[in-house]
SEDREN-858558 format. One record per residue (C-alpha): x, y, z; residue number from 1. Coordinates in steps of 0.2 Angstrom, whole numbers. Layout:
<sites>
<u X | v Y | w Z | n NUM>
...
</sites>
This chain:
<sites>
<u 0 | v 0 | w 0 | n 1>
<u 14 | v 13 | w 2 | n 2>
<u 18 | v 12 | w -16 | n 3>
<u 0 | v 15 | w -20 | n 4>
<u -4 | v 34 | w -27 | n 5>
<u -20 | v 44 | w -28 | n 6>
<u -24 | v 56 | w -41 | n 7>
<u -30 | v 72 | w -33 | n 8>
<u -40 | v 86 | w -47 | n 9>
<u -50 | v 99 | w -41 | n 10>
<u -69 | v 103 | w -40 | n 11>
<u -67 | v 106 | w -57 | n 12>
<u -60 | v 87 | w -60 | n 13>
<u -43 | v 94 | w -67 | n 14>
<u -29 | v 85 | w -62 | n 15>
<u -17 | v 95 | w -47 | n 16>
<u -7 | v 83 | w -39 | n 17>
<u -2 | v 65 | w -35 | n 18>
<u -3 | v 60 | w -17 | n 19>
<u 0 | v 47 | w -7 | n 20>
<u -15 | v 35 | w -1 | n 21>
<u -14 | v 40 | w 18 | n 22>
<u -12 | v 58 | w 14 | n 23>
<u -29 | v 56 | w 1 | n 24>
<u -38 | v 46 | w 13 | n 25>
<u -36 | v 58 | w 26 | n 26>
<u -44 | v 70 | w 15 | n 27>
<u -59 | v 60 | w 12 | n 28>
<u -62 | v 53 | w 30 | n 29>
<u -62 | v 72 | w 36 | n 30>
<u -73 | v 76 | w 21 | n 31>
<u -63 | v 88 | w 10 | n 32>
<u -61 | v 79 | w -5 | n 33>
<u -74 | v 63 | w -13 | n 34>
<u -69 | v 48 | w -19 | n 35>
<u -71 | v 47 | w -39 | n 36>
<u -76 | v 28 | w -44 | n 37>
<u -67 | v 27 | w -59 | n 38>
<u -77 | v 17 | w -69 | n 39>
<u -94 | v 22 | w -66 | n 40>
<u -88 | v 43 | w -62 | n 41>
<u -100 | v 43 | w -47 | n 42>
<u -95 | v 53 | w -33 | n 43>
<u -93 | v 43 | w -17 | n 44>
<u -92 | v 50 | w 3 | n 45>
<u -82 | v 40 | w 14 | n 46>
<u -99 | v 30 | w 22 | n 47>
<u -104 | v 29 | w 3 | n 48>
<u -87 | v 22 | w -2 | n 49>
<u -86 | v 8 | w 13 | n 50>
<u -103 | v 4 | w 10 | n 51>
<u -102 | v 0 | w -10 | n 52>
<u -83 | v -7 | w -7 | n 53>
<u -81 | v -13 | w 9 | n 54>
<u -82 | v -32 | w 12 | n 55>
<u -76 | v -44 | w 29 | n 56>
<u -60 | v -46 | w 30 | n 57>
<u -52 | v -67 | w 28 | n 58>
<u -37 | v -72 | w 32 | n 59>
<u -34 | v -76 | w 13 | n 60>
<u -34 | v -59 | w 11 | n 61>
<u -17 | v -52 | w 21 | n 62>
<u -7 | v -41 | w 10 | n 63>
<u -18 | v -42 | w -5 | n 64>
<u -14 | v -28 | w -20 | n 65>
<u -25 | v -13 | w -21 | n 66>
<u -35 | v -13 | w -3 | n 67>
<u -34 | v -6 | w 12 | n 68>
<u -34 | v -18 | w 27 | n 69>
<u -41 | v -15 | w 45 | n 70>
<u -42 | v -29 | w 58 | n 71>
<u -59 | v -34 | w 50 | n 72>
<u -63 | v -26 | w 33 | n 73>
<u -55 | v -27 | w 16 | n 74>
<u -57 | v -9 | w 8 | n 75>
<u -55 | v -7 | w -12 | n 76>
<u -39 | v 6 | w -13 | n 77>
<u -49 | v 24 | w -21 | n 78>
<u -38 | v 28 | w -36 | n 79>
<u -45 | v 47 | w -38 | n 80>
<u -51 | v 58 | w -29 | n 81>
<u -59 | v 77 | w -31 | n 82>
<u -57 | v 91 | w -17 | n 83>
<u -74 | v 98 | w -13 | n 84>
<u -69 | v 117 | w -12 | n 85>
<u -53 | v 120 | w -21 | n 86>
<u -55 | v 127 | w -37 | n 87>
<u -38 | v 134 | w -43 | n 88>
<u -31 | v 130 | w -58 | n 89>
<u -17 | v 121 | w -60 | n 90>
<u 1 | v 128 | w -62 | n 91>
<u 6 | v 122 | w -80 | n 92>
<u 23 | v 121 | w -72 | n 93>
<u 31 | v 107 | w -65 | n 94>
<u 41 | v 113 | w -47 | n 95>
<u 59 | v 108 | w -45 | n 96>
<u 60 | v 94 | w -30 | n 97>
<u 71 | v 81 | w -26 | n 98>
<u 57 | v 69 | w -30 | n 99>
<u 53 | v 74 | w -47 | n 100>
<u 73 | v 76 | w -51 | n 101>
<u 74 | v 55 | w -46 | n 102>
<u 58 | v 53 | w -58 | n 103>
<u 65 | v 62 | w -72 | n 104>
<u 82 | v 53 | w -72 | n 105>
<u 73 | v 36 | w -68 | n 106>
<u 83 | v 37 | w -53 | n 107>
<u 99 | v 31 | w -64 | n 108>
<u 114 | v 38 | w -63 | n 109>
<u 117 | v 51 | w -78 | n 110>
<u 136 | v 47 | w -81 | n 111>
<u 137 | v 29 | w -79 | n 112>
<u 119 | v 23 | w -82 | n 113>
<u 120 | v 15 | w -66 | n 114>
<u 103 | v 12 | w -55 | n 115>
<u 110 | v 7 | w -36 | n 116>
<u 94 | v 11 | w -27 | n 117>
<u 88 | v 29 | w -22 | n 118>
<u 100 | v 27 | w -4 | n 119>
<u 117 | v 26 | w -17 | n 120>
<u 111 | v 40 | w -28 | n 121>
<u 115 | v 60 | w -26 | n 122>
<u 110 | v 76 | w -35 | n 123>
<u 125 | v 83 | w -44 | n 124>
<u 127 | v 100 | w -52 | n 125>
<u 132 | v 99 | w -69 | n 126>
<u 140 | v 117 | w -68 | n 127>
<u 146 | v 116 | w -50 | n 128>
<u 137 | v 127 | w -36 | n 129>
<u 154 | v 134 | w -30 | n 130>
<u 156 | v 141 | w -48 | n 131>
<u 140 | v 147 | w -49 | n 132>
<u 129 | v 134 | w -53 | n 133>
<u 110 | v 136 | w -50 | n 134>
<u 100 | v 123 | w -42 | n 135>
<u 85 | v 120 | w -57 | n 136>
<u 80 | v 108 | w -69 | n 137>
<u 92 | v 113 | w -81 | n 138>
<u 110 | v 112 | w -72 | n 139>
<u 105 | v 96 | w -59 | n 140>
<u 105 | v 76 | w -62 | n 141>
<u 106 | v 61 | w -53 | n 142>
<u 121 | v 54 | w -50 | n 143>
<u 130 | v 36 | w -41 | n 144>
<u 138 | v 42 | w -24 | n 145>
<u 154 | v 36 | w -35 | n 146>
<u 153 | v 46 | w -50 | n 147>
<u 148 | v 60 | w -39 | n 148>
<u 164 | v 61 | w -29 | n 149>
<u 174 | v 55 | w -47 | n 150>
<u 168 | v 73 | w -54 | n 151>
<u 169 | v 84 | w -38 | n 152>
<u 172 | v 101 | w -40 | n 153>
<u 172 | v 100 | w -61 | n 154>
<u 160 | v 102 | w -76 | n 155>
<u 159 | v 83 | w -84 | n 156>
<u 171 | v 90 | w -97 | n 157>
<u 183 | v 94 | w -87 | n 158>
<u 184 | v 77 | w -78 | n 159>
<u 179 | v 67 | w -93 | n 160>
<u 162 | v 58 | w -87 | n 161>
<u 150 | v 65 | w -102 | n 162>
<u 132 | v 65 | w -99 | n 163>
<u 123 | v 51 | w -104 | n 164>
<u 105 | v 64 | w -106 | n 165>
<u 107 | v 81 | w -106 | n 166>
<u 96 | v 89 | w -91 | n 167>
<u 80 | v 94 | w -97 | n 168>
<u 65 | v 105 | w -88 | n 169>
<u 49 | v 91 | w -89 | n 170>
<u 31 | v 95 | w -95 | n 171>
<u 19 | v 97 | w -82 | n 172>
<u 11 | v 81 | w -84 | n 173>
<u 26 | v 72 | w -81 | n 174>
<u 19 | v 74 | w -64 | n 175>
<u 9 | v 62 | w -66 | n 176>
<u 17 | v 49 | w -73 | n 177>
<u 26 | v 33 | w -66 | n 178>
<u 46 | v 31 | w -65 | n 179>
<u 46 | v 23 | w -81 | n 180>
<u 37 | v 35 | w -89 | n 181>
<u 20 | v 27 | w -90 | n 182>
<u 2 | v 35 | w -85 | n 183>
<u -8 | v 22 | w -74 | n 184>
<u -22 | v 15 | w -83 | n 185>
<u -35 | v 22 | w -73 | n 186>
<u -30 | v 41 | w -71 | n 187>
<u -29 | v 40 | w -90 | n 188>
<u -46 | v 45 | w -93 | n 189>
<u -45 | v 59 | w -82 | n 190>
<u -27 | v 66 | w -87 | n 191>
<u -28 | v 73 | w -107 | n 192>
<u -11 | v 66 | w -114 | n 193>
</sites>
């Protein structure tokens, strides 16, 4: 389940954010936002939800893909949700973060194409900070612990480690992708490509 993402959109129904399942549960238990039912578009309240989707819980059922678990209830994971008085339109922008760096470089290393896991991996600046590098999309990648401390205080030219993508700012949308690049099936409908 910590893996599992919700799609947040406004009152409008367009898209705003991606959030994690106990953040958008929270908002539907405390009755902020609505659960969408992604196949039949109705509008769901969280007693609405439990009651169309709830069922007992079995012990077959332990650590079974897409619902939540309680002691006795097996709850179908919600997918999409829609906030119930946020209207805003969203930025057409993607913010810098750490996160959305790892998911533009597919948390692989951008010298050496290596993947070690997000714990082995570090944000380098292309143009050092110390030389005036900004911290954007445009001068930082990910990089191996080991290729990080190969280039230290250089520009890849200098020390010989070429890039093996140049850095790019992402679309928007990338936002709502997964790390390899794919929209989930069921936000598709509700994401224009």
């Amino acid at each position: 389940m910590q893996n599992d993402q919700i799609l947040v959109m406004n009152r409008s129904w367009l898209p705003i954010a991606v959030t994690t399942v106990k953040r958008g549960m929270s908002l539907v238990f405390r009755g902020h936002a609505r659960v969408v039912d992604e196949e039949s578009y109705q509008i769901h309240t969280w007693e609405s939800w439990l009651s169309q989707h709830a069922e007992p819980k079995t012990p077959a059922d332990d650590n079974e893909a897409g619902f939540i678990q309680t002691v006795s209830l097996k709850i179908r994971l919600p997918r999409v949700i829609t906030l119930g008085h946020f209207n805003g339109v969203p930025s057409q922008q993607l913010a810098y973060s750490r996160r959305a760096l790892f998911r533009r470089d597919n948390y692989q290393c951008q010298y050496c194409g290596c993947q070690p896991g997000v714990k082995q991996l570090t944000i380098d600046h292309v143009m050092p900070r110390s030389r005036g590098g900004p911290t954007d999309w445009l001068n930082c990648v990910i990089a191996c612990v080991r290729c990080n401390v190969r280039k230290s205080n250089r520009t890849p030219e200098e020390c010989g480690q070429p890039l093996k993508r140049k850095p790019f700012k992402p679309n928007w949308l990338d936002g709502f992708k997964n790390p390899d690049g794919s929209l989930p099936d069921v936000w598709a409908k509700f994401v224009k490509h």
